[in-house]
N, C-alpha and C positions, 0 to 999 in steps of 0.2 A: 448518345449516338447509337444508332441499329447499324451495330458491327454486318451483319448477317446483308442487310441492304447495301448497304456500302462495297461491302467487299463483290456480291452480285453485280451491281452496278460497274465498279470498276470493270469486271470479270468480262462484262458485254460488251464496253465499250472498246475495249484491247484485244478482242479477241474477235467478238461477234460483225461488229458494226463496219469494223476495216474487209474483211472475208464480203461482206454483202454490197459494198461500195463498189469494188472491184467486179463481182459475179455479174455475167452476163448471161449464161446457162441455166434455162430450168433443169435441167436436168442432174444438171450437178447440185443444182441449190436442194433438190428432192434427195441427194443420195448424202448430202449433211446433214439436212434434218432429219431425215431418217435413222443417221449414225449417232446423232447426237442426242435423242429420244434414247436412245438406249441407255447412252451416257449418264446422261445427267434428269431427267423424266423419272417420277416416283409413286409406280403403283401402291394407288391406297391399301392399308391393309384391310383383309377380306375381300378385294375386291375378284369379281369373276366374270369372263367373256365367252359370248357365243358368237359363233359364225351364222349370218345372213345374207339370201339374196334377195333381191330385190327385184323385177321385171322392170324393165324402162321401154317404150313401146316405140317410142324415134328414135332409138339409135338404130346403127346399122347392122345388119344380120349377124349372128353371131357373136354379137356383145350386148344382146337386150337383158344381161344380167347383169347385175350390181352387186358387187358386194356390198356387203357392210356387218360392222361390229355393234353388240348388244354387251351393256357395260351398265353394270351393278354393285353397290356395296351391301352385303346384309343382307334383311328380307323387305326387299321395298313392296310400295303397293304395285299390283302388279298391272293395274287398271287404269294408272297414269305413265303417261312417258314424257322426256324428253327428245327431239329431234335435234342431234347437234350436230352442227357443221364446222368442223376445222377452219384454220388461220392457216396462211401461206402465199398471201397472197394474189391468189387463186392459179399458182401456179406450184405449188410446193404441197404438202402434209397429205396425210392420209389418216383412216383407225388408227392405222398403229402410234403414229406421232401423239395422238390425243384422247387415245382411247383412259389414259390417265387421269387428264381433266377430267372425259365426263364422265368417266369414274365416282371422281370426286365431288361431281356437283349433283350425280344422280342420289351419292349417298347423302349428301344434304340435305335434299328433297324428300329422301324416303322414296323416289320413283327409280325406273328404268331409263335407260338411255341406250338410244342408235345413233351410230354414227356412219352415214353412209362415204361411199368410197367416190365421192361425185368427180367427175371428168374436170382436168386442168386444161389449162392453158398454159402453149399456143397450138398444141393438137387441138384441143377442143376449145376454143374459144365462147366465150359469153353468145348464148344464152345456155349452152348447155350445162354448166353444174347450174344453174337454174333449175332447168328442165328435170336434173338431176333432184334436187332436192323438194319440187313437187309431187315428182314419184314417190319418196320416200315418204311423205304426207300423205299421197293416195293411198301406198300400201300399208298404213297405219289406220286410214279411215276403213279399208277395206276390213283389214282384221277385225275390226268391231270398236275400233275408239272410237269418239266423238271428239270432235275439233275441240272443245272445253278441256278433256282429257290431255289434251299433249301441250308443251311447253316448248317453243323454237329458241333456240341460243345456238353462239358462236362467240368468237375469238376473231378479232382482226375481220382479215377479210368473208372470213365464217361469221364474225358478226353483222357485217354490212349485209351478207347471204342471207341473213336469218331475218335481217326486215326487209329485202329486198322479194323474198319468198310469200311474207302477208301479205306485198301488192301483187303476187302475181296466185297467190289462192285468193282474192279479190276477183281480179280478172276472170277468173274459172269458174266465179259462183261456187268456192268451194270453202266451207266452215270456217271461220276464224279460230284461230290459236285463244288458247286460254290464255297467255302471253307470249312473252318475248325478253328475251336479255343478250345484252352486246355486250361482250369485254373488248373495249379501246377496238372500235368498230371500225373498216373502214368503209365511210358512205357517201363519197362526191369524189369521182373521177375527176371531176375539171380540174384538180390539181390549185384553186385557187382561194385556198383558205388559208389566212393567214397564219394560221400555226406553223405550217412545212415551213415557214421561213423564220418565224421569232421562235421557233423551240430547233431549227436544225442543229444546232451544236449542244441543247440540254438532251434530247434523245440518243441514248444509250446503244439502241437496237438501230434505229430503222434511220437508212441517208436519204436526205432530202430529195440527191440528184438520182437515185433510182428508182422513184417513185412515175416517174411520165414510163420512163419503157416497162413499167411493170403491168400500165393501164392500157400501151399497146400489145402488151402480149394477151391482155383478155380479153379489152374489148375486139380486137378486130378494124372491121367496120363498122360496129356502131357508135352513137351517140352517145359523148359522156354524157349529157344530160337526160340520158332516157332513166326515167326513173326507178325502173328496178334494175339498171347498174349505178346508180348515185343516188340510193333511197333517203337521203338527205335534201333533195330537192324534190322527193314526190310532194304531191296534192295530196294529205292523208285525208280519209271519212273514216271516222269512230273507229280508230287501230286499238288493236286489244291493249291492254296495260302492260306497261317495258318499262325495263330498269337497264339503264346504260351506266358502264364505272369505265372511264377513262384516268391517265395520269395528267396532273399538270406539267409535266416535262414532256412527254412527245406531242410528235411532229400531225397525230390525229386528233388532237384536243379537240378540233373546232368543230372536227367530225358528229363527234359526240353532242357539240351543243346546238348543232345547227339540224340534228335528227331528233334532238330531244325535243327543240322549239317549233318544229315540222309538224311533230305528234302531238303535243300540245295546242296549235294552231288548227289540227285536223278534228278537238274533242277525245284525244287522247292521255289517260293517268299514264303520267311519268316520271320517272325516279330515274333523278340523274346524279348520281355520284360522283364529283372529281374526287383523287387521291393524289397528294403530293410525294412527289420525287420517285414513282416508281418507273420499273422499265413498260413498256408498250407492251398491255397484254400481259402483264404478271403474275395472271393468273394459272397461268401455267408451269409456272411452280411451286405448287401446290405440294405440297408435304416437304419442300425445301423453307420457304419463306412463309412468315409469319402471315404477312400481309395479302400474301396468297390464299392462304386458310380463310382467312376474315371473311377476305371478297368471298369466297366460295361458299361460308356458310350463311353468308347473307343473302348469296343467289339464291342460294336451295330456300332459304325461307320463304324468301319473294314467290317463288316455282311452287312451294309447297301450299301456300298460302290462294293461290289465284287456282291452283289445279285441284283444291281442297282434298291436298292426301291424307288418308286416313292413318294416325301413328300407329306402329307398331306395336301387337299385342304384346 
C-alpha cells in the first residue's frame, strides 16, 4: 500500500473537496489557492524565476501588459521553451500557484518554461485567456523561437488551454507547437461525459455539481461546443504530438479519451496515459508524491524528445 497516496487522497477528500462543493466565489477560490500554494507546493531544488511582461494588443488601455513568470531547473537549453498554462479552472491560479510544476517539468526537459498570467473568469470571460495565451506564443515567436522550438502544456483547465491554443494558432496561420501535453485536462464543456457521473464519488478533488457554474463563469455567452472552449470535440488536421496522463478515479477521465481519440482521428501521435487511483491533476505535487515525480519525468522526456533538447554539457 502507498501510504504517502492514501493518506494525500484522504487529505483532499476531507479537506479539499467539501471547501470547493460549497465555493461559489472566484475570488475567494483565487485567495485559497494562493494560500495553499504556499502551503503545501514544493519548489524544486535549484530551481530559479524571472519576471516577464508580455504585450497583449486587445486588451483595454492600460493593461496591454502581461505578466508572467520564467521558471528553470539548472542549466537548460536555452533555445527550447515550454509555454505553460495553469489549472483553476479558468477562474482560479496564477505563476505563482504553478510556477512549481513548471519548474519541475521544465527541469525534466532540460528546457525553460513561461508561465503566463492569463485573464480569468468571470471578469474576463472565454476567449480572453485564449487570446491570452496566443500572445504568449507570438511573444515567443517574436523573440526568435521557432514553433518546433516550444512545447504547450497545462494542468486541468491549463491543460484543455494548451490544446484549445493549437486550434487557435491554426486559425492565425501561426506555426505549430513541437507538441503538447495535458495533465487530467479539462476538454468538453458540455458537461456530458460520462465520467462526471461514474467517477463523482471516486474524485478526491473536484465535485461533480460545480462543474456546470464553473463553465458559466468562463464561457459567458458562448458555445460549449465551440471548439477551442471544448478542444475535445474539435475537427483536428495533423495536431502536433500530445501525451495526455489523466487518473482513472476523476470525474475528467473521459476528457482525456475523447481528446485523445479527436487527435488520433485528426492524423495525430498520441500518448494517452491513464494512471489508477490518483487525485485530478497530481501532478502538482510534484516533489511531495512519488507518482507526481514519475508523470513529470515522463513529460519532460516526451518535451525533450519532440523539441530535440540538446543535454547538458
Amino acid at each position: 500500500m502507498d501510504l504517502r497516496l492514501t493518506f494525500l487522497n484522504l487529505w483532499l477528500r476531507l479537506t479539499v473537496k467539501p471547501v470547493l462543493r460549497r465555493l461559489n466565489d472566484p475570488k475567494r477560490m483565487r485567495a485559497l489557492l494562493e494560500r495553499d500554494a504556499k502551503r503545501f507546493f514544493a519548489i524544486p531544488d535549484g530551481a530559479t524565476f524571472a519576471d516577464e511582461t508580455i504585450p497583449v494588443d486587445d486588451r483595454p488601455p492600460g493593461t496591454a501588459q502581461m505578466p508572467a513568470v520564467w521558471a528553470s531547473v539548472g542549466t537548460p537549453d536555452r533555445r527550447k521553451v515550454i509555454l505553460y498554462l495553469h489549472g483553476g479552472a479558468y477562474i482560479a491560479g496564477s505563476p505563482r500557484t504553478h510556477r512549481h510544476l513548471a519548474a519541475a517539468l521544465a527541469g525534466a526537459a532540460g528546457a525553460r518554461a513561461i508561465v503566463p498570467d492569463y485573464r480569468l473568469a468571470p471578469e474576463d470571460p472565454f476567449p480572453a485567456g485564449l487570446e491570452d495565451a496566443v500572445a504568449t506564443y507570438r511573444h515567443l515567436l517574436e523573440a526568435g523561437y521557432q514553433g518546433a522550438d516550444i512545447a504547450l502544456a497545462g494542468d486541468s483547465a491549463g491543460g484543455g488551454l494548451a490544446f484549445a491554443t493549437v486550434l487557435a494558432l491554426e486559425q492565425r496561420d501561426l506555426p505549430a507547437p513541437g507538441c503538447v501535453v495535458g495533465f487530467s485536462p479539462w476538454a468538453d464543456m458540455t458537461g456530458q461525459a460520462d465520467s462526471i457521473r461514474r467517477n463523482a464519488s471516486r474524485d478526491v478533488i473536484l465535485p461533480a455539481n460545480r462543474m456546470d457554474a464553473a463553465v458559466q463563469f468562463y464561457l459567458g455567452q458562448a458555445g460549449r461546443e465551440t471548439p477551442t472552449a471544448s478542444p475535445a470535440l474539435a475537427e483536428w488536421r495533423s495536431p502536433p504530438p500530445a501525451l495526455i496522463m489523466a487518473s482513472d478515479a476523476e470525474i475528467l477521465l473521459d476528457d482525456a479519451k475523447m481528446l485523445a481519440d479527436g487527435l488520433r482521428r485528426g492524423g495525430g501521435d498520441v500518448h494517452l496515459e491513464i494512471w489508477p487511483g490518483l487525485p485530478h491533476a497530481w501532478q502538482i505535487f510534484c516533489g511531495r508524491l512519488g507518482q507526481a515525480d514519475a508523470a513529470i519525468e515522463g513529460a519532460g522526456k516526451f518535451i525533450a524528445r519532440h523539441l530535440g533538447v540538446m543535454p547538458e554539457a
